[in-house]
N, C-alpha and C positions, 0 to 999 in steps of 0.2 A: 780778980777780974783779969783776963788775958788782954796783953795789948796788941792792937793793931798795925802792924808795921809797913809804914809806906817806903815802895822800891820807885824813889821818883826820880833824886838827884845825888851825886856822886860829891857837890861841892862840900869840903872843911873834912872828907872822911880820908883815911890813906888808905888808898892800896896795898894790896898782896904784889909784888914785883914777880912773875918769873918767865921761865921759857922753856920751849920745848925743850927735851931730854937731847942732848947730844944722838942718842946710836935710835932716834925717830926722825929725826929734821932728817926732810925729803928735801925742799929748799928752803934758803935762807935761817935765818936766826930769829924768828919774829918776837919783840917784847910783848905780854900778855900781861893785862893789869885784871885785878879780880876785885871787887866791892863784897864782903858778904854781909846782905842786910839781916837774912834769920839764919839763926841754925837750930834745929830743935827735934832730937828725934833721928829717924832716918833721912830729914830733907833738912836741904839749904838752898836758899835762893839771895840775889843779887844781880850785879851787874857786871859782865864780862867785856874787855875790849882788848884788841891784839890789830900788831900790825900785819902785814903781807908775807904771806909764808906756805908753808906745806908742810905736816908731820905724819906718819903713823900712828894712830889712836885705837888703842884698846883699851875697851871698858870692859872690867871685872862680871862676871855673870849677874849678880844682885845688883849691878849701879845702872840707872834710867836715866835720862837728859831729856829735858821739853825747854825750848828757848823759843827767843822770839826778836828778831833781828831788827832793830832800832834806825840802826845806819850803818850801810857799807852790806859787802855783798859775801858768803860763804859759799864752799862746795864740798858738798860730804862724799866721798869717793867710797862705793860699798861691795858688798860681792856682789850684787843684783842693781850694778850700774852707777849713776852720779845723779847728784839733787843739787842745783841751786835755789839760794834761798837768800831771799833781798830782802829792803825796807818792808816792812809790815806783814811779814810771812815770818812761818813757824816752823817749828821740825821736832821730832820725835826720835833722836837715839837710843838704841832698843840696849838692854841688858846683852851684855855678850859682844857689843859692837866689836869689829874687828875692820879697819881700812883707814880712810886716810882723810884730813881735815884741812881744809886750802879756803885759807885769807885770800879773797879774790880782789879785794878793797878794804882797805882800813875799815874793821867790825864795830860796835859797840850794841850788846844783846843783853833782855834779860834769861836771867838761867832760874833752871827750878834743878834741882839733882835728888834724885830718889836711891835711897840704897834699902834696900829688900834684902829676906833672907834666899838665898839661893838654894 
């Protein structure tokens, strides 16, 4: 029988520590913590939180992002303009994503990450 895995609470589990790439940070240094509750397959999901910042983000052709912002506020910078995306709204990074990812407010989101064959 497959188990059910609940993405509720972050307490007694550790984090992934890390941070944008040096030669991407647009501004600042922002800390980024990652929870990963599944991995199985081509997806993984958990819970993402970062502080204030700005980097260049490119996602590989086969990798997808669907999140869902918990608290605090982002802004996806894209070539067909900017998306903010606050408390209980969603977003969809498409495969191939190329622009830029700005912590507008201390974040904490759930993530789903897909990687497909390209």
């Amino acid at each position: 029988m497959k188990k059910i895995v609940l993405i509720d609470s972050t307490a007694g589990l550790e984090p992934v520590h890390d941070q944008p790439r040096e030669d991407r940070r647009v501004n600042g240094a922002p800390r980024r913590r990652t929870w990963t509750f599944h991995e199985h397959g081509p997806m993984s999901a958990g819970i993402w939180a970062c502080e204030v910042g700005r980097w260049r983000s490119v996602f590989p052709a086969g990798r997808q992002e669907y999140f869902h912002v918990l608290e605090g506020r982002v802004r996806l910078h894209g070539p067909h303009g900017e998306v903010d995306i606050g408390p209980g709204q969603g977003g969809v990074i498409p495969p191939g994503f190329e622009g830029e990812f700005e912590v507008l407010e201390p974040v904490r989101k759930h993530f789903v990450l897909v990687d497909v064959a390209s």
